[in-house]
LOLODREN-496961 format. One record per residue (C-alpha): x, y, z. Coordinates in steps of 0.2 Angstrom, whole numbers. Each point is the difference from the previous one (the first is absolute). Layout:
<sites>
<site><x>X</x><y>Y</y><z>Z</z></site>
...
</sites>
This chain:
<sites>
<site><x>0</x><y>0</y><z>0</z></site>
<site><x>7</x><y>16</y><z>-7</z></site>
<site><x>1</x><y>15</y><z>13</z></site>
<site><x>-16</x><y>11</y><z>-10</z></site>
<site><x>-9</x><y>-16</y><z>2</z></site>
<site><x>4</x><y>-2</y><z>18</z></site>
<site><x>-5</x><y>18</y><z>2</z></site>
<site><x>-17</x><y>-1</y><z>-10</z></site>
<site><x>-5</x><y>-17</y><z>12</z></site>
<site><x>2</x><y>9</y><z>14</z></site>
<site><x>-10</x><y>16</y><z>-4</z></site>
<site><x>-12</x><y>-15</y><z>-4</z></site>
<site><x>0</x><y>-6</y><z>17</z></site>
<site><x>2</x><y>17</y><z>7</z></site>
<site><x>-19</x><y>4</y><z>-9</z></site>
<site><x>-5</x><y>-15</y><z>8</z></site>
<site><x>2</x><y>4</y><z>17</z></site>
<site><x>-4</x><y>18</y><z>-3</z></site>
<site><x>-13</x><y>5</y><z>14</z></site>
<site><x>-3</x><y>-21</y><z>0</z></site>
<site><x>-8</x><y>-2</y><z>19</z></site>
<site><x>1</x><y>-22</y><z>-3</z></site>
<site><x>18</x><y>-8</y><z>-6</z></site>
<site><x>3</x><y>-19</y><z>1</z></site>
<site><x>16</x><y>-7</y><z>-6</z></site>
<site><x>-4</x><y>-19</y><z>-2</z></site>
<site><x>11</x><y>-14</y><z>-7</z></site>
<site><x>-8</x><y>-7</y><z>-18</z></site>
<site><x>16</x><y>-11</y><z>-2</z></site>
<site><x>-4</x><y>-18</y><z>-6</z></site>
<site><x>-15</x><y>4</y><z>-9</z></site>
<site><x>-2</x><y>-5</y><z>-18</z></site>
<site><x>-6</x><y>13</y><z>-12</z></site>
<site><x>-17</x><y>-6</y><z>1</z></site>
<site><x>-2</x><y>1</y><z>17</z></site>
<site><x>7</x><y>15</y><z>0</z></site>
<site><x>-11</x><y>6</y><z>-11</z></site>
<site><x>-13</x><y>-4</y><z>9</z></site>
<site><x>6</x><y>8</y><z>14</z></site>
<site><x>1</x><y>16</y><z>-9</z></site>
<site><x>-16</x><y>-2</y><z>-8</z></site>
<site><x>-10</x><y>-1</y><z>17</z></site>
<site><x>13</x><y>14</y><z>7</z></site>
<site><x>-9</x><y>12</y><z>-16</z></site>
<site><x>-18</x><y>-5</y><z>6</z></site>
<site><x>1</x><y>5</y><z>18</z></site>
<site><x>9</x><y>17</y><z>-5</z></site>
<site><x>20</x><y>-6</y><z>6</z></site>
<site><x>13</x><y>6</y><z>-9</z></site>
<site><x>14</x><y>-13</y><z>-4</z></site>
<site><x>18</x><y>4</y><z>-6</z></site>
<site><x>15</x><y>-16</y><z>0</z></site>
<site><x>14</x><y>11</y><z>6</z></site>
<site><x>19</x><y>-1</y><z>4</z></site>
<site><x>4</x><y>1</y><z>18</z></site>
<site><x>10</x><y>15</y><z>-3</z></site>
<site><x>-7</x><y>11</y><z>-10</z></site>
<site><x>-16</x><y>-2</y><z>11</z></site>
<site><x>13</x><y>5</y><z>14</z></site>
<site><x>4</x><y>16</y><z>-8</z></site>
<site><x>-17</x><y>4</y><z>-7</z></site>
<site><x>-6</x><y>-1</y><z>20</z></site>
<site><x>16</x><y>10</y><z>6</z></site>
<site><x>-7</x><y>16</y><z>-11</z></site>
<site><x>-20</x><y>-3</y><z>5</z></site>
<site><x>0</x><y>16</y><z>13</z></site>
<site><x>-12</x><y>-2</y><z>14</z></site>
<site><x>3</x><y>-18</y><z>3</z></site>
<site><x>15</x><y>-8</y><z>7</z></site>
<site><x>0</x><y>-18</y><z>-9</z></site>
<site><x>16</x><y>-6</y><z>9</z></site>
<site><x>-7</x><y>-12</y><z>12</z></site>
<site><x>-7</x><y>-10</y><z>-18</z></site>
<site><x>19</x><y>0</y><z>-6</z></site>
<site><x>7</x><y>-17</y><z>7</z></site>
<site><x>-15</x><y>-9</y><z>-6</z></site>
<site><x>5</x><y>3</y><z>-18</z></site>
<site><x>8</x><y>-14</y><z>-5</z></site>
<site><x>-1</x><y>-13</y><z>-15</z></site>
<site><x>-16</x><y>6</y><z>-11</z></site>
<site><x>-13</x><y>13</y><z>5</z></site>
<site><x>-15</x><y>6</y><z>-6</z></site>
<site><x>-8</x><y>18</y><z>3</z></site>
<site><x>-17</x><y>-2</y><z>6</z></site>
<site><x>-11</x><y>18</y><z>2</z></site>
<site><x>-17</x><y>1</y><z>5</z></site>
<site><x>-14</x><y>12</y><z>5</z></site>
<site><x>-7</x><y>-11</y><z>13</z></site>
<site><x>12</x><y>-7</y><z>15</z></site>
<site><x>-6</x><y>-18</y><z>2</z></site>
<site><x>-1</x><y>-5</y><z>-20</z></site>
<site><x>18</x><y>-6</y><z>-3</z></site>
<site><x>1</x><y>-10</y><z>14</z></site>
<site><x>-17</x><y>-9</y><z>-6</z></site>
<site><x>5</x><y>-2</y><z>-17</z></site>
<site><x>17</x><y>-9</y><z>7</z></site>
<site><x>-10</x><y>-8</y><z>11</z></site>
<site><x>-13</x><y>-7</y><z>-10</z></site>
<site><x>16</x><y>-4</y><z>-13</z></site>
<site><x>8</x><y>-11</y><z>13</z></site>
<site><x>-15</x><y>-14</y><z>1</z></site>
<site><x>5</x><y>-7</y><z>-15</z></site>
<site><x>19</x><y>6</y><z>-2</z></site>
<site><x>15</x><y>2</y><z>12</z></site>
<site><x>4</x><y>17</y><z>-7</z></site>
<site><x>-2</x><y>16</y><z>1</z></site>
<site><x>7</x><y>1</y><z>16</z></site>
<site><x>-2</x><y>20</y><z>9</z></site>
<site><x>18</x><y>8</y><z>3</z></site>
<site><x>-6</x><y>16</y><z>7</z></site>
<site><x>-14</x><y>14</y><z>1</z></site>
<site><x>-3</x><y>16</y><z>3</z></site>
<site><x>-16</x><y>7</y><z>3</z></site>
<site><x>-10</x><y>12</y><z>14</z></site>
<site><x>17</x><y>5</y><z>4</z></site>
<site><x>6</x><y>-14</y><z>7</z></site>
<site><x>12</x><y>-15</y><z>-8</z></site>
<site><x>-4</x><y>-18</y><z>2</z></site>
<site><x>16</x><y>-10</y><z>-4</z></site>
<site><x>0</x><y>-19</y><z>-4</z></site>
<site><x>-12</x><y>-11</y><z>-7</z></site>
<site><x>-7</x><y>-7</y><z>17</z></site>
<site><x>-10</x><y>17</y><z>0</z></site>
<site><x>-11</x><y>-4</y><z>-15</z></site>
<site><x>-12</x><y>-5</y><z>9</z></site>
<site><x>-2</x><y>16</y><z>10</z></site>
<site><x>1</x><y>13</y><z>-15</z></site>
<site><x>-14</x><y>-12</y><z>-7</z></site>
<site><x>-11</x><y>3</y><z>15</z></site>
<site><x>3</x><y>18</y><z>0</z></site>
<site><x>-17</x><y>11</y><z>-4</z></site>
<site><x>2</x><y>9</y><z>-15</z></site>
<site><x>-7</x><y>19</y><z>0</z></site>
<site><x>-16</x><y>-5</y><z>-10</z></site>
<site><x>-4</x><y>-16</y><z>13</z></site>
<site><x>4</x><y>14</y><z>15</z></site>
<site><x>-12</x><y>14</y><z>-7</z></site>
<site><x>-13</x><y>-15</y><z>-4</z></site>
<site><x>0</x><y>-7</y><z>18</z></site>
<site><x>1</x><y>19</y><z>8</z></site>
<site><x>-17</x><y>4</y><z>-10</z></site>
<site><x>-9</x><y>-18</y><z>5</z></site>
<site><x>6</x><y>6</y><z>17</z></site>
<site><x>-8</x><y>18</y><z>-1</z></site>
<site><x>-15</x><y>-2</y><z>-11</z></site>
<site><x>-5</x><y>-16</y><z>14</z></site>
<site><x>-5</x><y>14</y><z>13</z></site>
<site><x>-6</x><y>12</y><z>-12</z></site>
<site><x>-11</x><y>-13</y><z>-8</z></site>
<site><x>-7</x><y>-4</y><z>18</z></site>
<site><x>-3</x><y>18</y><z>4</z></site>
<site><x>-12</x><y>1</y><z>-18</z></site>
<site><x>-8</x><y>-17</y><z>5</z></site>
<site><x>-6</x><y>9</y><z>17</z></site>
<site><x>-5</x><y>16</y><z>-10</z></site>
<site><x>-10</x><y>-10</y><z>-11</z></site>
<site><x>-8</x><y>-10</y><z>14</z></site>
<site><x>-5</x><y>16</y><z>9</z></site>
<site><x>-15</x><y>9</y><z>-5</z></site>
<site><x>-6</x><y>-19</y><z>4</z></site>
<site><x>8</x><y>0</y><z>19</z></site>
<site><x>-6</x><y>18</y><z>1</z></site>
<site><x>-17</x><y>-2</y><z>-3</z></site>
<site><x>0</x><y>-16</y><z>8</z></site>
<site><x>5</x><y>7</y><z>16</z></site>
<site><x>-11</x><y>16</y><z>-1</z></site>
<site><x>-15</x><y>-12</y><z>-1</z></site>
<site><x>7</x><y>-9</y><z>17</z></site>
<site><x>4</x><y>16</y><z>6</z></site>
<site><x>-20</x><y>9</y><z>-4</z></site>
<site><x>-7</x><y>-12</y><z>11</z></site>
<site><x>9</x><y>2</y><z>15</z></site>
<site><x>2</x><y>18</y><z>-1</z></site>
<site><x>-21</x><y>-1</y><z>0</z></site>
<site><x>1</x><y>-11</y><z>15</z></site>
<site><x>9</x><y>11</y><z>12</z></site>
<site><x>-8</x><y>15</y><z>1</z></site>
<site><x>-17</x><y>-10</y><z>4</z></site>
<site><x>11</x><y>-8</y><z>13</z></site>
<site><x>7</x><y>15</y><z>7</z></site>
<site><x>-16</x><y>7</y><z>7</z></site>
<site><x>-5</x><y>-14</y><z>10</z></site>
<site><x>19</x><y>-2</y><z>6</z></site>
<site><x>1</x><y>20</y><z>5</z></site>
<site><x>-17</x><y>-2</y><z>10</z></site>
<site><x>4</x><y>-15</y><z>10</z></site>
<site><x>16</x><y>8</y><z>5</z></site>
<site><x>-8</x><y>15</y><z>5</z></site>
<site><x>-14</x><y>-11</y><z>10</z></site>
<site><x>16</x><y>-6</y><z>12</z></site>
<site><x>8</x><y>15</y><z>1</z></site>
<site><x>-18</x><y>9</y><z>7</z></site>
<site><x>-4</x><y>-16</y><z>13</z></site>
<site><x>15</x><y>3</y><z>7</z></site>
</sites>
């Protein structure tokens, strides 16, 4: 690889990781070109970007990426490496893992995402159980629209408790002032034998 061409493949990756908030790097080694299409064609459908990438070059593009400091994902840059960027946090790790029923491959080198880095494979199955934004905002809205949906339940049962309760309430407002006189005349009865 020429030096231009070294230089072109790293403003590649560089445009990758541009304002990118999810990045894998995953080991595709021992796949055959079928599987790895495969791979990449399922990678397409769920919106992840996939770039095969020398170690290096993915190195140097990450050293001028301001804003984010890759180094902790350095040492795991070793033997080949594919790029993976996404919009939603927990896809790569899904797709690897639903990948890894059949095969032995792709294996997860590291991740970065929510600002945090994740190094090693054995952490697949936690980056694939993180809540992506849109599964969040979906449980946050279940969560908020359960009391207001109980709140426009009890206003639309209401002019039915209200009248209700008026009609309960009628009779025994008739009943006590009936009731009062008698009671006012006895006590005053006792208080004059006295």
């Amino acid at each position: 690889m020429t030096k231009d061409q070294k230089v072109v493949a790293i403003q590649e990756i560089k445009d990758l990781l541009q304002d990118a908030k999810v990045v894998y790097v995953a080991d595709l080694e021992g796949l055959n070109a079928a599987k790895s299409s495969d791979f990449r064609r399922q990678a397409f459908k769920q919106n992840i970007k996939v770039k095969v990438v020398k170690n290096t070059l993915l190195q140097k593009a990450m050293e001028q990426i301001e804003g984010v400091d890759y180094s902790e994902m350095f040492p795991s840059f070793k033997g080949n490496s594919a790029l993976m960027v996404s919009e939603t946090a927990n896809a790569p790790a899904k797709l690897i893992q639903g990948f890894r029923k059949k095969e032995e491959k792709p294996a997860l080198k590291s991740a970065y995402l929510q600002e945090t880095f994740y190094i090693g494979d054995n952490n697949l199955d936690t980056l694939a159980n993180i809540k992506s934004r849109e599964e969040m905002i979906g449980e946050i809205i279940g969560l908020l629209q359960s009391p207001i949906q109980r709140v426009v339940s009890a206003l639309q049962n209401k002019p039915e408790t209200v009248e209700a309760k008026a009609e309960e309430a009628a009779p025994a407002v008739e009943e006590t002032p009936a009731e009062a006189p008698e009671a006012a005349a006895d006590s005053t009865e006792e208080t004059s034998a006295e």
